[in-house]
KEKE-274569 format. One line per 2 residues: their letters; for each residue x, y, z of C-alpha. Coordinates in nm, 2 decimals, m for minus. Example, Ala and Ser with C-alpha at 12.3 -4.5 7.8 and 13.67 -1.06 7.14 Angstrom:
BEGIN
as = 1.23/m0.45/0.78  1.37/m0.11/0.71
REM end
This chain:
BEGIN
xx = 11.76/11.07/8.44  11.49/11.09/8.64
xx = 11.62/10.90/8.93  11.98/11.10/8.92
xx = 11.81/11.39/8.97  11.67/11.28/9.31
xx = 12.02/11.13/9.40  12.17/11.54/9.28
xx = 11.91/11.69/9.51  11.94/11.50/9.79
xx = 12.31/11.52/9.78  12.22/11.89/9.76
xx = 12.00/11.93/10.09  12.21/11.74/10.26
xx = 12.54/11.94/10.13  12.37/12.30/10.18
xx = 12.31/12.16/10.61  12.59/12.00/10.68
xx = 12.78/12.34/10.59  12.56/12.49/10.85
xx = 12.62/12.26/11.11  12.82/12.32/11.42
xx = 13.04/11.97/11.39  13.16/11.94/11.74
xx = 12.77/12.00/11.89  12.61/11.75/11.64
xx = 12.86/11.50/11.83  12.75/11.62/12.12
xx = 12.40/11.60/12.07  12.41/11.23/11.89
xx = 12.62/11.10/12.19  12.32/11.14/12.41
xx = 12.14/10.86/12.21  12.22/10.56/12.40
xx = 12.17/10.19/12.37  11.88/10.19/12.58
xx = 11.71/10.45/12.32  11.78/10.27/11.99
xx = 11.64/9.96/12.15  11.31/10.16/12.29
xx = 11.30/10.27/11.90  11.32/9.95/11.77
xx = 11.04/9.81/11.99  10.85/10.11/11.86
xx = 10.91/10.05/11.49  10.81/9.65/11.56
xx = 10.51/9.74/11.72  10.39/9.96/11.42
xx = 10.53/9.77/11.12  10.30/9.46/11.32
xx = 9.99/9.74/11.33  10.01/9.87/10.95
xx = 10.07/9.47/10.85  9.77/9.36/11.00
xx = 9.58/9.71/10.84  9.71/9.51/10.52
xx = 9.61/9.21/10.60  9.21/9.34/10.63
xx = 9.25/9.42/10.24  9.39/9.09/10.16
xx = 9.31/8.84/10.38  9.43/8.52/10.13
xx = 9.76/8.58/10.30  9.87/8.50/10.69
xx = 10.01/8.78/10.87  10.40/8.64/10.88
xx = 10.36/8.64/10.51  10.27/8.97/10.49
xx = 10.53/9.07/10.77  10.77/8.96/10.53
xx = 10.69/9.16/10.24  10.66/9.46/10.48
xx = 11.03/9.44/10.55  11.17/9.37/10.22
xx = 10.94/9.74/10.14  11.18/9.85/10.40
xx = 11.51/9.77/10.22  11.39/9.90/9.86
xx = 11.27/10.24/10.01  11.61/10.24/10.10
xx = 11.80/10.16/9.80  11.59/10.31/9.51
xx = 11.53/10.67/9.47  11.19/10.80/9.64
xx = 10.96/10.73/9.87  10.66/10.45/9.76
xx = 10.94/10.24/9.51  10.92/9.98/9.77
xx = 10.54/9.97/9.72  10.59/9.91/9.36
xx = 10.86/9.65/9.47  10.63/9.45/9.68
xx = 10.40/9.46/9.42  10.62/9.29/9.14
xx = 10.73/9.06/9.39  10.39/8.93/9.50
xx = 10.30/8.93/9.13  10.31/8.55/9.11
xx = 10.11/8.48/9.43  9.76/8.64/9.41
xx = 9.59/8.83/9.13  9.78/9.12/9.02
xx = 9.45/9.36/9.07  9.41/9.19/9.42
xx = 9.74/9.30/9.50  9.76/9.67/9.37
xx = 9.40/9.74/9.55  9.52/9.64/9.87
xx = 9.85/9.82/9.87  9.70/10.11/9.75
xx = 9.42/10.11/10.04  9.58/10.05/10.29
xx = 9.86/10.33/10.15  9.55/10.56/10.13
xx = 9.44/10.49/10.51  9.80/10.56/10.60
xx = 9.76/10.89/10.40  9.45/10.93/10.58
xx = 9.50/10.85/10.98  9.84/11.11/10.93
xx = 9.59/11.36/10.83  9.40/11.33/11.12
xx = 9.66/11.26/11.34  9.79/11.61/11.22
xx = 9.45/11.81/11.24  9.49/11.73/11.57
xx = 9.79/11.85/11.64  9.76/12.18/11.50
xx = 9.39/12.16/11.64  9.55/12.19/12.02
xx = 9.89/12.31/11.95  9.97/12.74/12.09
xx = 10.20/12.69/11.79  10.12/13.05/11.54
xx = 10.03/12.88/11.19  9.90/13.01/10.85
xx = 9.54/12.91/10.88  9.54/12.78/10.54
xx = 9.76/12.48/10.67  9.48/12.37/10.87
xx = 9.24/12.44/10.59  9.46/12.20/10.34
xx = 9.47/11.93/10.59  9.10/11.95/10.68
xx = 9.01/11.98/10.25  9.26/11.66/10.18
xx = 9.09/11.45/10.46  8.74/11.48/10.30
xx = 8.88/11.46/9.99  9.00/11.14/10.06
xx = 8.66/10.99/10.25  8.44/11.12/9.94
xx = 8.63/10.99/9.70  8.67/10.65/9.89
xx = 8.26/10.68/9.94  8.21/10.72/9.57
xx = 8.37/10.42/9.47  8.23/10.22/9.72
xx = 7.87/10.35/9.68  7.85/10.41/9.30
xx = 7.74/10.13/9.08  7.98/9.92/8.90
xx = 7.79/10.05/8.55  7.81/10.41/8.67
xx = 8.20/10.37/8.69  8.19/10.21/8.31
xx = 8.00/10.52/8.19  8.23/10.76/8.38
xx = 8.54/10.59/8.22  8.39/10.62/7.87
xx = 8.34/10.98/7.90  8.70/10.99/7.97
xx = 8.83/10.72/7.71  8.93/10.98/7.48
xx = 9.18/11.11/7.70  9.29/10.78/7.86
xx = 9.36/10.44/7.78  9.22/10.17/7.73
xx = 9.48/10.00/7.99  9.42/10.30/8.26
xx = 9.06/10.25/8.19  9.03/9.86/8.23
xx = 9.28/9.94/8.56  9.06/10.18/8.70
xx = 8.75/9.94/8.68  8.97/9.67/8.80
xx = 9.06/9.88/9.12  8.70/10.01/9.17
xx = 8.55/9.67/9.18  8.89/9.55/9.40
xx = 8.79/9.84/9.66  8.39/9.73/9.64
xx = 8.49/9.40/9.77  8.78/9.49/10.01
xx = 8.62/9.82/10.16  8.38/9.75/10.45
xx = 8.26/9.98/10.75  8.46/9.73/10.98
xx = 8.78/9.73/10.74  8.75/10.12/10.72
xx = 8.71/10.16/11.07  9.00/9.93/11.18
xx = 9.20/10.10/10.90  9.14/10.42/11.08
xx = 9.18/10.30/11.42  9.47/10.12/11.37
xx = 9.69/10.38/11.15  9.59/10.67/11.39
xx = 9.77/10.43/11.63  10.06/10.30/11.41
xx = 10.11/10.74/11.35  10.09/10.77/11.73
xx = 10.36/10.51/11.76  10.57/10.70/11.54
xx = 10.52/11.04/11.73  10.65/10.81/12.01
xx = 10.96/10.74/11.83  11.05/11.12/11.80
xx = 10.96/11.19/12.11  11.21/10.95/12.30
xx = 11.48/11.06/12.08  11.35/11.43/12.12
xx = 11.38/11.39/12.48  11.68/11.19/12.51
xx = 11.89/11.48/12.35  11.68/11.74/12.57
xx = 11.44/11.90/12.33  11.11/11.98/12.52
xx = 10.86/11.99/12.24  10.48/11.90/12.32
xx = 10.31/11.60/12.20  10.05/11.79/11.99
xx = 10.34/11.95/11.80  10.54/11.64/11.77
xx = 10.18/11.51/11.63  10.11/11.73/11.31
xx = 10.53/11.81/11.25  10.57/11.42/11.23
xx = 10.27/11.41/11.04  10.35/11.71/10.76
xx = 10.70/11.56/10.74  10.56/11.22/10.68
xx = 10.34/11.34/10.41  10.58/11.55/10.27
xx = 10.79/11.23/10.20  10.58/11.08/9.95
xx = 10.66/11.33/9.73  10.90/11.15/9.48
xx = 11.15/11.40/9.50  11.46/11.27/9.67
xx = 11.63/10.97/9.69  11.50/10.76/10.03
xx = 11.35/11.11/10.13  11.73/11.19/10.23
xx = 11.79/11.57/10.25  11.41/11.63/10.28
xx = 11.37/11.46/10.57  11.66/11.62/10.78
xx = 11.52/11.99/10.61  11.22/11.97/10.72
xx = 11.31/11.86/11.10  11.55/12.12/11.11
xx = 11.34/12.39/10.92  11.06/12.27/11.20
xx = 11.25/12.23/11.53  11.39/12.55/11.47
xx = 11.07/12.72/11.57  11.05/12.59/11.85
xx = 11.40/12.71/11.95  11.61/12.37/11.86
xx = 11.90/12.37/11.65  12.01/12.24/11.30
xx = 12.21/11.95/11.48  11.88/11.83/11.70
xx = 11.69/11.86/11.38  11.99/11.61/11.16
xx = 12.03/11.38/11.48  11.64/11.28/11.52
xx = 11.63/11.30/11.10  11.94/11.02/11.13
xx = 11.85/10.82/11.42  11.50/10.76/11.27
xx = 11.71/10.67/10.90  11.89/10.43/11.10
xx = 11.60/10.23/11.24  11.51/10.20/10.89
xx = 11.81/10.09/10.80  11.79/9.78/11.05
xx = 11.45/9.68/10.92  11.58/9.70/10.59
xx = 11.88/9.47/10.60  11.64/9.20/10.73
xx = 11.41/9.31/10.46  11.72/9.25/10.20
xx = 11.80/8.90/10.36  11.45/8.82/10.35
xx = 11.45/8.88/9.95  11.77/8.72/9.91
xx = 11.62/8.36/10.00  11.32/8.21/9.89
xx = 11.00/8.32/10.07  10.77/8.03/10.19
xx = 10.39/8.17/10.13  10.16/8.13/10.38
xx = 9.74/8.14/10.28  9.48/8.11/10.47
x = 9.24/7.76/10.40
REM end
């Protein structure tokens, strides 16, 4: 039920802008992406999927890189296929079930998730740090309160004594389970081990990088259609649009996606079709990855571990 109501209100979004849309300029407007664009894209996409592997590869180091690559991509094609954004987390996850411990597995997705969270926070305080952009100050204020958030939160676990966390869970036991419980403890001691100042710091580093990469992607296609909109803004739209799409709430973040751009381009005096051709052209780099992400998990994968 669940999952039909993402597919309803994507189908929705993307009904309500498409009635909006001025047919004959949205061909004008994608016929400016070229060849020469998708490829730069492409290269871009490679370039970070390699940067956020190897943040992965920190939290989990049993596993060689190419391994890790692999599972990557096959994330690619379930974000596609299933309804919201994060399922192909949760796919990788039942598919590595069988290599490593299942604990090993969840805290190193979920870290290096977080640090993704993270480095697109910061990426975006930036942006509207520097941007002449007119914003509702309280934007800046929720980026700025999730960031520390975050760090605290990361710090407590990592600082707090493995019997503290057994008390704190028994104060709570009568509102959750024992299974949560015994999860949480399991996770807490996973991101003890795991989280280091030099695998926090790299984390960072590295995803502020992989987020640049991808503020490079809009960019090229933003320029390639003739949309002159600065770097700092491309750096916290991207970034609010990126966030945004974890929200389970559509299916492959289709509809939300192409709203917000357009929603967002607009004030900087673009049009609904720039908005639904950079929304698409990014959906159809990630369609690429994912198709060698589905051949990937139609064949056997050969694991590779570190001696």
């Amino acid at each position: 039920m669940l999952n039909k109501m993402k597919v309803t209100f994507s189908l929705f979004l993307l009904t309500v802008l498409f009635l909006m849309i001025d047919y004959e300029s949205l061909k004008n407007v994608a016929n400016k992406i070229s060849l020469v664009v998708f490829y730069e894209l492409l290269v871009l996409q490679t370039i970070a999927l390699l940067l956020n592997t190897y943040k992965w590869n920190m939290f989990i180091p049993e596993l060689r890189l190419k391994t890790l690559i692999k599972f990557n991509l096959i994330t690619f094609f379930y974000n596609i296929v299933l309804p919201g954004q994060g399922v192909g987390e949760v796919a990788k996850i039942y598919k590595m079930r069988n290599i490593l411990p299942t604990n090993k597995i969840v805290t190193s997705v979920i870290l290096e998730r977080v640090f993704s969270l993270f480095t697109a926070l910061l990426v975006c305080g930036y942006g509207l740090y520097f941007t002449d952009y007119q914003y509702s100050p309280s934007l800046m204020f929720a980026v700025f309160l999730t960031i520390i958030f975050i760090a605290i939160v990361l710090w407590t676990i990592k600082v707090m004594p493995f019997e503290s966390i057994g008390i704190v869970t028994k104060i709570f036991n009568s509102h959750l389970s024992d299974k949560i419980n015994n999860g949480f403890l399991k996770f807490s001691k996973g991101v003890k081990c795991s989280l280091t100042f030099y695998t926090a710091s790299m984390n960072t580093i590295l995803g502020i990088m992989a987020q640049l990469l991808n503020v490079a992607m809009v960019i090229v296609i933003s320029k390639s259609i003739g949309l002159n909109i600065s770097f700092v803004d491309w750096c916290w739209i991207f970034s609010i649009i990126g966030v945004a799409l974890i929200l389970p709430i559509s299916f492959a973040g289709l509809g939300v996606r192409e709203g917000l751009f357009t929603i967002l381009i607009l004030q900087f005096d673009g049009n609904i079709e720039d908005g639904i051709v950079i929304s698409l052209t990014l959906f159809a780099i990630q369609i690429v990855f994912a198709i060698i992400g589905w051949m990937l998990d139609l064949r056997k994968l050969n694991y590779s571990f570190h001696n």
